[in-house]
N, C-alpha and C positions, 0 to 999 in steps of 0.2 A: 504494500500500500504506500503510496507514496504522500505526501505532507503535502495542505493545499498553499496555492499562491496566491500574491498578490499580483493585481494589474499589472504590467511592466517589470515583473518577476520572472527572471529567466530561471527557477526552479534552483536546481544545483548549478547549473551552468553560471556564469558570469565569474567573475574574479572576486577572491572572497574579501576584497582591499572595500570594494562597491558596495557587499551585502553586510559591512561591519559599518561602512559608511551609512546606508539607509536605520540601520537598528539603533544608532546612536543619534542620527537626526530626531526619530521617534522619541526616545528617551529624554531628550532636552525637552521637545515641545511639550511633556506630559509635566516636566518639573516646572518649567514658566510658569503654565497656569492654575497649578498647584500653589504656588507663592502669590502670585497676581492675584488669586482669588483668595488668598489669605489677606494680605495687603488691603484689598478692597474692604474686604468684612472687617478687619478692625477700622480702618478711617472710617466708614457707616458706624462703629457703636461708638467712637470720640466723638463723633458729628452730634449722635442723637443726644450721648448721658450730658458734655456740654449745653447745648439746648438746655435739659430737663434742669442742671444745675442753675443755669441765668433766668430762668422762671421761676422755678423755685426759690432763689435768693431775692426778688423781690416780693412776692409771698412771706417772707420772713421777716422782714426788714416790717410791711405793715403789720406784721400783727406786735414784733418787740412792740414799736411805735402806741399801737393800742392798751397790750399791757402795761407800758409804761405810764401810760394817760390816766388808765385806771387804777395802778399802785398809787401815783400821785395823788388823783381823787380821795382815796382814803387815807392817806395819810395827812390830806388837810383836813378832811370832817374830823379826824380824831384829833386834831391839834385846834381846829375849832370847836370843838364840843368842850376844850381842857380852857379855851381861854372864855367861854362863856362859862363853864364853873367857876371860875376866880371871880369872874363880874360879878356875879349871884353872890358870891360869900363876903366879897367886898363891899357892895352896898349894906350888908348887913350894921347894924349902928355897934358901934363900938371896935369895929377891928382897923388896927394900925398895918400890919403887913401881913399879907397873905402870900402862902408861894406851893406852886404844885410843879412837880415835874415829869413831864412827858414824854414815857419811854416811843420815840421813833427809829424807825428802823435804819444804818444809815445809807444804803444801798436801793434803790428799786431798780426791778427790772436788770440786776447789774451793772447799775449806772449812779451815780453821785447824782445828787440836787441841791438845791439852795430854798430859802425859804423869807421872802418878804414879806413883812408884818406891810399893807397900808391903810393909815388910819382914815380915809376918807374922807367925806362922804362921797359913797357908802365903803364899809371899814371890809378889808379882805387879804385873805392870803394871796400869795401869787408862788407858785412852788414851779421850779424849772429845773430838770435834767437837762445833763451835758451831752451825752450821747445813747438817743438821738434827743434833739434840741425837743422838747416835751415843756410846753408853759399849761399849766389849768391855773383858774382861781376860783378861789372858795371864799364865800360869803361868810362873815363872822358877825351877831347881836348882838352888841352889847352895850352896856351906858357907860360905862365909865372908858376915859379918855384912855386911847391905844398909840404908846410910843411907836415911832418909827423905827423898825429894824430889818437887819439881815441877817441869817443863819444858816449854816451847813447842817444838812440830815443829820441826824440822830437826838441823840435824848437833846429835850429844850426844856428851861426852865421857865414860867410865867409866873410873875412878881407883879405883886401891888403894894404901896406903898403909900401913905396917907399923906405925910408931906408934899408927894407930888401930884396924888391923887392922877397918877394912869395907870395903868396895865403894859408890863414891858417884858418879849419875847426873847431871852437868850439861851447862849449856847451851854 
């Protein structure tokens, strides 16, 4: 039985310089596109996970942004709710110095803030992170006159004090 051929196959015949030449032409062409089609398929999955990563990173970026908004928010009602108790206890007749202090936390979101007392009208916090840039402000009631100040997050002290009769927000 003899072995089949190819087109333009002289069988055994031809010089074997020729049929070692055609089986090695074959063997490159097979490795080429074994690489080239490797090559391809990874640039297609850097193409696509880049993509997925530059969407998803702004996805991220609003929501810190929103957490951050929101830590902030509550970190004023609690530091307004601490300077309307001192108002309350200071009106009462007879007290010279009042002082509470107000454990806050000094991070939100991962981010440092600052905390402006302004006494108005109308009287209100103003709390701002540095990164990303996060301003709220919070409304604060109270009678008794509110120093002007500024404070870095964390614990704050709220002092009243008869002589001067205001309400004054430090670090």
């Amino acid at each position: 039985m003899t072995p089949p051929t190819l087109s333009g196959d002289r069988g055994d015949r031809g010089r074997p310089e020729e049929r070692a030449r055609r089986v090695r032409l074959r063997s490159t062409d097979r490795g080429v596109s074994t690489a080239l089609g490797y090559v391809l398929t990874l640039t297609i999955t850097v193409v696509l996970i880049s993509g997925l990563m530059v969407a998803a990173g702004g996805f991220v970026s609003d929501e810190r942004e929103r957490v951050t908004e929101t830590e902030l928010d509550v970190v004023g009602n609690r530091l307004a709710a601490g300077i309307e108790s001192v108002d309350r206890i200071a009106a009462a007749p007879g007290e010279s110095r009042v002082e509470a202090t107000i454990r806050l936390p000094p991070r939100v979101a991962g981010t440092t803030y600052s905390i402006e007392v302004e006494p108005g009208p109308p009287t209100g916090l103003v709390l701002t992170s540095t990164d990303p840039e996060v301003t709220v402000r919070v409304p604060v009631k109270n009678e008794t006159a509110l120093a002007t100040s500024r404070v870095d997050g964390g614990d704050v002290t709220i002092t009243y004090d008869s002589s001067s009769e205001t309400l004054e927000v430090v670090s």
